[in-house]
N, C-alpha and C positions, 0 to 999 in steps of 0.2 A: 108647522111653519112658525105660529106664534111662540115656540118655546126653543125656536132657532131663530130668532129675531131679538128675545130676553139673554139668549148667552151670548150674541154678539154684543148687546150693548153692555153687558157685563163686563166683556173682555175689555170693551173700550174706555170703559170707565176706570178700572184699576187698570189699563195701559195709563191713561191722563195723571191720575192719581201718582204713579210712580215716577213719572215725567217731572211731575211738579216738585216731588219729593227732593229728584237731584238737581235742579235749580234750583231749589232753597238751601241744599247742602253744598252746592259749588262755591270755593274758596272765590273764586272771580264774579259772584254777585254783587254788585253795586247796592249799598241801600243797607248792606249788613254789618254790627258791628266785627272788626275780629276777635278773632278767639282771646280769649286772657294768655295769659303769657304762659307758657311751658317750658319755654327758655328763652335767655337773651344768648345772642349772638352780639358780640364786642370785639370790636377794632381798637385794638390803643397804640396809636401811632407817634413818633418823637418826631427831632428833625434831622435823621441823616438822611442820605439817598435814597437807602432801601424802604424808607417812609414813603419818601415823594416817587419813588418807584410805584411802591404798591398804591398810593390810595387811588388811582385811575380803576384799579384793578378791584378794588372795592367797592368803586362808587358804581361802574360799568354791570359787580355782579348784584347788587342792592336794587337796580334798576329793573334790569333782565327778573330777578326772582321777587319781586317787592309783592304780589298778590299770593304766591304760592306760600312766601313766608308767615305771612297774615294768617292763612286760611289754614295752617299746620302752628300756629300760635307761636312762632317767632319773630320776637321783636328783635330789630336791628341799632347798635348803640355803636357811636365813636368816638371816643376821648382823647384827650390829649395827654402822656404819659402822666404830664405833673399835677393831673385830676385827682383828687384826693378821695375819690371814687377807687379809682387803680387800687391805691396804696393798697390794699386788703389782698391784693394778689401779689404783692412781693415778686414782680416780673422786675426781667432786667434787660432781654431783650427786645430790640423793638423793628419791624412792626408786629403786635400780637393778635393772635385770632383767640376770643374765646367762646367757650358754651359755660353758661353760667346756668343754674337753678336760681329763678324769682324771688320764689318762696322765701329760700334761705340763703340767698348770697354768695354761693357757694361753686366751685367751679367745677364742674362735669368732666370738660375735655380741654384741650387745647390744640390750636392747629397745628401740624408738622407738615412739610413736605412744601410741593412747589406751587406759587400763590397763582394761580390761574381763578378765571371766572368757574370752570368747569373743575377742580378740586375742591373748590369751595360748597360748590353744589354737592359736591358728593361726600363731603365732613360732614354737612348738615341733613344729608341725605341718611348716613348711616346709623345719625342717631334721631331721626324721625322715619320710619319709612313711609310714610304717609309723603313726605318731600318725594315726589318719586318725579326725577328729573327727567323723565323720557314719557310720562304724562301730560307733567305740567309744565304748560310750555312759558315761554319767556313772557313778560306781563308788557303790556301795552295793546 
């Protein structure tokens, strides 16, 4: 009896233990710095239409993913074309989506295709899989 009473409370202690572990490792814990940057995500927007089109569609998905971003170490940037930031990427159309490397300033990928909340998620998805959009759900 006593050495079934030592393996319960065994069990229940490394149950707590491993409890704790993924609270401390959830992207949506409060109170944690985030990660250092693994990539920026950039927005450089000008002033035609297809700008003031998209950036609802930018701000709406920065919203929705703003903790999951965090907690997979991308930071979120928006400039404005005539940012002297930009210049280093020789863009010419606008509005652009990029993945950028911190480190070295350098551009990974860039976005193609249709500017939805939910393609965006899955650009950043394909080069984090750790973004896993049908986990992690919208922040707020």
């Amino acid at each position: 009896m006593k050495a079934r009473n030592v393996a319960i409370s065994v069990v229940l202690v490394m149950v707590a233990l491993l409890a704790l572990l993924v609270v401390r490792s959830s992207p949506r814990m409060e109170g944690f710095a985030p990660m250092p940057a693994a990539a920026d995500l950039i927005y450089v927007y000008g002033d035609g239409p297809d700008d003031r089109n998209f950036t609802p569609i930018w701000s709406q998905f920065c919203d929705d993913y703003r903790d999951t971003l965090d907690g997979v170490g991308v930071h979120v940037h928006k400039f404005r074309s005539s940012d002297p930031v930009v210049s280093q990427y020789a863009l010419r159309v606008y509005p652009s989506i990029l993945l950028t490397d911190p480190q070295q300033g350098k551009l990974q990928e860039a976005f193609v295709g249709m500017r939805t909340v939910s393609r965006l998620a899955d650009f950043v998805h394909a080069s984090f899989p750790l973004f896993n959009t049908s986990t992690f759900k919208k922040s707020g």
